[in-house]
MARKE-384574 format. One record per atom (N, C-alpha, C): residue number from 0; residue in three letters; atom name; z, y, x. Coordinates in pm, whole numbers, plus 50000, padded with zeros to 5 digits. Layout:
<recs>
REC seq type atom     z     y     x
REC NUM  Ala   CA     Z     Y     X
...
</recs>
This chain:
<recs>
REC seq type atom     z     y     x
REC   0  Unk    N 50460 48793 49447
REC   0  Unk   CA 50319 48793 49421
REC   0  Unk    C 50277 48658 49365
REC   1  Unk    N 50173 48608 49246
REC   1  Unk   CA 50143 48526 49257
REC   1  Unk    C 50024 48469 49337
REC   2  Unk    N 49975 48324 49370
REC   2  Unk   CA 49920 48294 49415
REC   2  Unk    C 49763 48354 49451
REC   3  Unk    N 49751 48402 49349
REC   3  Unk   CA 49625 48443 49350
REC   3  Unk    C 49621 48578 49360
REC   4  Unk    N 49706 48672 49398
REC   4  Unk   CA 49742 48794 49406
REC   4  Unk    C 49593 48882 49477
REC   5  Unk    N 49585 48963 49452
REC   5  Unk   CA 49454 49019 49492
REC   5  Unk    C 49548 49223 49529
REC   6  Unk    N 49507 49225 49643
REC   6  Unk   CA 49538 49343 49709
REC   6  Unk    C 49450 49431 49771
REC   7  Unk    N 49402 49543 49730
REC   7  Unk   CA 49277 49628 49714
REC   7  Unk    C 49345 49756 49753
REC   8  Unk    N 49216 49839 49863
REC   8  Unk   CA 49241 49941 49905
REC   8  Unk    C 49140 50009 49905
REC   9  Unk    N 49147 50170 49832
REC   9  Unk   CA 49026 50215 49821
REC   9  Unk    C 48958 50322 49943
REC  10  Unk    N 49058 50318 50053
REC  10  Unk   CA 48986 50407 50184
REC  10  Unk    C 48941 50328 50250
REC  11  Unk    N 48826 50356 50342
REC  11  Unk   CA 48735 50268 50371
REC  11  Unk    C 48856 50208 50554
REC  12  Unk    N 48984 50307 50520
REC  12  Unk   CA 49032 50255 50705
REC  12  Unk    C 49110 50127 50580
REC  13  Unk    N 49148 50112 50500
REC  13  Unk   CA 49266 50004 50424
REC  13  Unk    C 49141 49853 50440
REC  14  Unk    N 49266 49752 50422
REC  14  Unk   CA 49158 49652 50447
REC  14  Unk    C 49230 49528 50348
REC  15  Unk    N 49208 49533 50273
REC  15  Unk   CA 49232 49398 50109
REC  15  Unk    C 49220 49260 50179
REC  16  Unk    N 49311 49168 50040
REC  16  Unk   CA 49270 49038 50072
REC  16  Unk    C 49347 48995 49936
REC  17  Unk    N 49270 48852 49958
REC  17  Unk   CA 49319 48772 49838
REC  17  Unk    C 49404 48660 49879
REC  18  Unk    N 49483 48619 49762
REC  18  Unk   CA 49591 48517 49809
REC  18  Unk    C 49732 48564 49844
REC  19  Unk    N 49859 48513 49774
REC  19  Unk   CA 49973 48542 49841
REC  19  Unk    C 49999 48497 49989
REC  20  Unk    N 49923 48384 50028
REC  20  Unk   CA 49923 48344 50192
REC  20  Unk    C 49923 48471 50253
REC  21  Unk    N 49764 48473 50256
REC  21  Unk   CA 49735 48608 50330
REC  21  Unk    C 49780 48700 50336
REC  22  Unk    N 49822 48739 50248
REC  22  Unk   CA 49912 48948 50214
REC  22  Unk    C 50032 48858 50313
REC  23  Unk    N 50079 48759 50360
REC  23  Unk   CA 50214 48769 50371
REC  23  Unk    C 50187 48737 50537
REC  24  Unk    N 50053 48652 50552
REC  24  Unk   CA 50002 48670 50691
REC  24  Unk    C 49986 48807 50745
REC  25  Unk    N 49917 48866 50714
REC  25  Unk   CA 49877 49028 50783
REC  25  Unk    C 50017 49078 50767
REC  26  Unk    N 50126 49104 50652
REC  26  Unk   CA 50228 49174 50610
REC  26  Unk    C 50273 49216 50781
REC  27  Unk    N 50347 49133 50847
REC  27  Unk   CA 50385 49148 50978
REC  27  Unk    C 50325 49206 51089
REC  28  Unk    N 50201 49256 51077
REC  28  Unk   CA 50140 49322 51170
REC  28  Unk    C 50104 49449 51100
REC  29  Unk    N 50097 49443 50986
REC  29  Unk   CA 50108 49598 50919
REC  29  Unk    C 50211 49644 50944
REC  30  Unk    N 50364 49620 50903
REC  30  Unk   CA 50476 49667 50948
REC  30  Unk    C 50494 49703 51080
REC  31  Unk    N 50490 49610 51207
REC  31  Unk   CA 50484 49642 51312
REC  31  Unk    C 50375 49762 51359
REC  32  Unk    N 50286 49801 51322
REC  32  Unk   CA 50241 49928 51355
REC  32  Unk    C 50255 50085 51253
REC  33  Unk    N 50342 50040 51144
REC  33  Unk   CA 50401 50172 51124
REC  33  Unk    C 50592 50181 51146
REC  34  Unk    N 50621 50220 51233
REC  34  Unk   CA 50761 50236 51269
REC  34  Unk    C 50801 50316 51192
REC  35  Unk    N 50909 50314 51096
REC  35  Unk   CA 50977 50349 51020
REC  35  Unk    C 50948 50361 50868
REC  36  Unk    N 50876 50266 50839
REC  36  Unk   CA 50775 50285 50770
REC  36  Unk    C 50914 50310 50580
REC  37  Unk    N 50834 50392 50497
REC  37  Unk   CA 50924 50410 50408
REC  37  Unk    C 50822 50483 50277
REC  38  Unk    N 50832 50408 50174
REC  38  Unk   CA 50757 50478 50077
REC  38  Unk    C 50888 50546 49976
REC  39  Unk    N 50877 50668 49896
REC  39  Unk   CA 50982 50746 49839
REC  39  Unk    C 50846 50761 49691
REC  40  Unk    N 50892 50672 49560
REC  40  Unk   CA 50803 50723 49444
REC  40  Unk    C 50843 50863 49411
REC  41  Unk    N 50713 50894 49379
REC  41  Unk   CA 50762 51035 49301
REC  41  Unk    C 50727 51024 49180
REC  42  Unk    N 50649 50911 49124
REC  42  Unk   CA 50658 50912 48969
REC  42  Unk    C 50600 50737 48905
REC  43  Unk    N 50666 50700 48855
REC  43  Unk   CA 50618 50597 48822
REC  43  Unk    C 50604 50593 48647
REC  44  Unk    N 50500 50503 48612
REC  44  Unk   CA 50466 50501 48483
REC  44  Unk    C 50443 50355 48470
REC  45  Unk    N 50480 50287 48362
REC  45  Unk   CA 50451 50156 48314
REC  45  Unk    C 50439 50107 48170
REC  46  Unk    N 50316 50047 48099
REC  46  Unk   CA 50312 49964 48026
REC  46  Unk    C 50242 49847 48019
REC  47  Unk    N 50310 49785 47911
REC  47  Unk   CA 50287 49649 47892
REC  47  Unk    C 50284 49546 48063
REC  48  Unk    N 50179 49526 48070
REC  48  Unk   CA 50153 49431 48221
REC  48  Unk    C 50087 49569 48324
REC  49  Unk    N 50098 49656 48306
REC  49  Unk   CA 50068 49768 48422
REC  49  Unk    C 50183 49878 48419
REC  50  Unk    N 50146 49879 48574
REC  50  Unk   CA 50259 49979 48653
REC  50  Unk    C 50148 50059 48738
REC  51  Unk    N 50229 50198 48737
REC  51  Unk   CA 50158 50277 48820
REC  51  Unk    C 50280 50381 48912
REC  52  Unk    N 50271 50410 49011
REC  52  Unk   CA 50312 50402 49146
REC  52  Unk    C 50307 50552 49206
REC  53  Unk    N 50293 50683 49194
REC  53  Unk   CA 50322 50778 49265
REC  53  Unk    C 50393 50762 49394
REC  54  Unk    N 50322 50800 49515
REC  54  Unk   CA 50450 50769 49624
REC  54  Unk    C 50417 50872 49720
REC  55  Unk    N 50469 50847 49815
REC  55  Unk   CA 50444 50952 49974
REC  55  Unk    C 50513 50848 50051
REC  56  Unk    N 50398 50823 50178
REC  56  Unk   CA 50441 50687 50239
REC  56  Unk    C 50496 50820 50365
REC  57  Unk    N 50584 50719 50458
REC  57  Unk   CA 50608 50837 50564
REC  57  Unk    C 50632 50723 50703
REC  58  Unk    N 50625 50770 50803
REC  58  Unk   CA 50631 50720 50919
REC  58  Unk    C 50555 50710 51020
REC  59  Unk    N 50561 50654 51136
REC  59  Unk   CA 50482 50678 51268
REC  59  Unk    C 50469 50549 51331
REC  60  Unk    N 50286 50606 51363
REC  60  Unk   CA 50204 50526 51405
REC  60  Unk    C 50116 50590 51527
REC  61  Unk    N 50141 50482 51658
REC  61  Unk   CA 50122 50457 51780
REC  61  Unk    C 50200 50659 51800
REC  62  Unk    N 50345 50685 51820
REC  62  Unk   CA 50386 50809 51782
REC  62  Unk    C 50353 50965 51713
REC  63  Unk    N 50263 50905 51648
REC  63  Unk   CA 50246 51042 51576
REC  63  Unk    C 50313 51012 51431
REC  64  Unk    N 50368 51111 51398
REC  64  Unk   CA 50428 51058 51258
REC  64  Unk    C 50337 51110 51122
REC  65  Unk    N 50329 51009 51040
REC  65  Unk   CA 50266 51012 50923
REC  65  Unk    C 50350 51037 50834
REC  66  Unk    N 50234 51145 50728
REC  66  Unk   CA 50302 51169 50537
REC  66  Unk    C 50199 51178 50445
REC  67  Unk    N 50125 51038 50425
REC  67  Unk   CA 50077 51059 50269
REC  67  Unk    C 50123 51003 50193
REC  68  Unk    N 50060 51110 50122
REC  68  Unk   CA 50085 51072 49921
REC  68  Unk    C 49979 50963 49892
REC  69  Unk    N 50034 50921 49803
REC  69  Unk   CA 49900 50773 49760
REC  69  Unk    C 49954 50780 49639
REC  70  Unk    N 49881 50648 49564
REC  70  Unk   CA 49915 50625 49399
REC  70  Unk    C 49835 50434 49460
REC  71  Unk    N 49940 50367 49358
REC  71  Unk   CA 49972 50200 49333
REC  71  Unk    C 49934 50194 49213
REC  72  Unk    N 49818 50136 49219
REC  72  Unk   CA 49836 50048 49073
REC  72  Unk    C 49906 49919 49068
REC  73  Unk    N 49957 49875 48972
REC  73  Unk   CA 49946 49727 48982
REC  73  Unk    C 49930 49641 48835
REC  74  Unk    N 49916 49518 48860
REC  74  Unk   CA 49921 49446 48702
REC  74  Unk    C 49995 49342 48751
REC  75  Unk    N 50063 49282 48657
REC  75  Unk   CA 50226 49214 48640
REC  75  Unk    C 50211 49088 48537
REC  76  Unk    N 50206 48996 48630
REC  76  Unk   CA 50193 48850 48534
REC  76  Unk    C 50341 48732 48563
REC  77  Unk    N 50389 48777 48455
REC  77  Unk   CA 50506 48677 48425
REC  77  Unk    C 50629 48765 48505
REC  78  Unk    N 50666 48741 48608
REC  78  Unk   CA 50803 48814 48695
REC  78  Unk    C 50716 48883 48813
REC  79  Unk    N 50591 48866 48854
REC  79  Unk   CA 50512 48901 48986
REC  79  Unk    C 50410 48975 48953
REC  80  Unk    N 50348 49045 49051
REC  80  Unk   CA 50287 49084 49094
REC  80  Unk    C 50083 49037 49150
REC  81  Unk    N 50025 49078 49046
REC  81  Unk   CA 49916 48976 49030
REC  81  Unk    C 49789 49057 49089
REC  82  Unk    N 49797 49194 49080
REC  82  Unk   CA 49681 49227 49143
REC  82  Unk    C 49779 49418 49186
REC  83  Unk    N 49712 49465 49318
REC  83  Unk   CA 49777 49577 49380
REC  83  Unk    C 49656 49684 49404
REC  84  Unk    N 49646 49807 49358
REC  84  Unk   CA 49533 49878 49384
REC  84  Unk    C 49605 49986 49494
REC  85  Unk    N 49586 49991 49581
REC  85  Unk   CA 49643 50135 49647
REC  85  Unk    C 49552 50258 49699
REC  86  Unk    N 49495 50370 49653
REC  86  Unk   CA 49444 50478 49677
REC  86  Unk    C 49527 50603 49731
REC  87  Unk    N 49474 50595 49862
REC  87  Unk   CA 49540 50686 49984
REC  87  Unk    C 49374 50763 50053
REC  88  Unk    N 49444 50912 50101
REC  88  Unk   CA 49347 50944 50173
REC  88  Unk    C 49321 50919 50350
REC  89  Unk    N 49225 50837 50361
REC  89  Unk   CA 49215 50812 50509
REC  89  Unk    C 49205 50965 50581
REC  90  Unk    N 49149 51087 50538
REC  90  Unk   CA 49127 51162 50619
REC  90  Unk    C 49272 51281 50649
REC  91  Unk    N 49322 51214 50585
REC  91  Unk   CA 49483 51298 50644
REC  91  Unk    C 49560 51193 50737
REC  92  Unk    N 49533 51056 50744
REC  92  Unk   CA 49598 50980 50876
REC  92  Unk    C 49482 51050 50938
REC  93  Unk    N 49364 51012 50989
REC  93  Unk   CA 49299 51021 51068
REC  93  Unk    C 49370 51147 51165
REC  94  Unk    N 49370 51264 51016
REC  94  Unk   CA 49378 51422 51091
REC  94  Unk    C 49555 51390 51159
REC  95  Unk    N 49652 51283 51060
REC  95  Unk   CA 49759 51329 51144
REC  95  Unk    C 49759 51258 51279
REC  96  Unk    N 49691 51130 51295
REC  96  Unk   CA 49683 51048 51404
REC  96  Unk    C 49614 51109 51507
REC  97  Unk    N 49518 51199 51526
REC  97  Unk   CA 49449 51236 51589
REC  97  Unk    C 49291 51151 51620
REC  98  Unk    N 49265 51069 51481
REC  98  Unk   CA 49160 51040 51528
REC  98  Unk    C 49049 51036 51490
</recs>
C-alpha cells in the first residue's frame, strides 16, 4: 500500500481509513475475528492503474460461518496499492450472523 492508501467500504457495518499505518493497525483485529478467513476471485478485470476484484469472502465469525460475494475496486500507483473500494452486502452477514 502506499502511504497514503485510502480504504473504503460501502456497507454501513465496514469501517475505512486512511494511511498505510492504520489499515495495518486495525489489519490484526480484523483477522482475528474472522477465523478462517479466505477470499476465492471469481473474476477479475484490469486496466491501466485499475483493478477490479469479483470475490466470495468465506469464513466464521464469533461461530457462525460466513459466504459473501463482494466486488474490490482498486487503483494502483507505481508497484502498490493506492486506494481500495470494497462493496459487500451487510444484510447477508447480519442474516448469516444472526444479528
Amino acid at each position: 500500500m502506499t502511504d497514503d492508501f485510502v480504504n473504503e467500504h460501502t456497507t454501513e457495518l465496514g469501517s475505512g481509513c486512511v494511511g498505510r499505518a492504520e489499515y495495518r493497525r486495525r489489519l490484526p483485529g480484523f483477522l482475528a475475528t474472522f477465523a478462517g478467513l479466505a477470499y476465492e476471485p471469481e473474476d477479475v478485470v484490469a486496466e491501466d492503474d485499475r483493478v477490479v476484484v469479483a470475490y466470495r469472502m468465506t469464513a466464521s465469525h464469533d461461530g457462525h460461518p460466513i459466504d459473501i460475494r463482494g466486488v474490490m475496486r482498486f487503483r494502483i500507483a507505481g508497484d502498490r496499492v493506492a486506494h481500495r473500494i470494497d462493496y459487500w452486502d451487510g444484510m447477508v452477514f447480519l442474516r448469516q450472523t444472526g444479528g
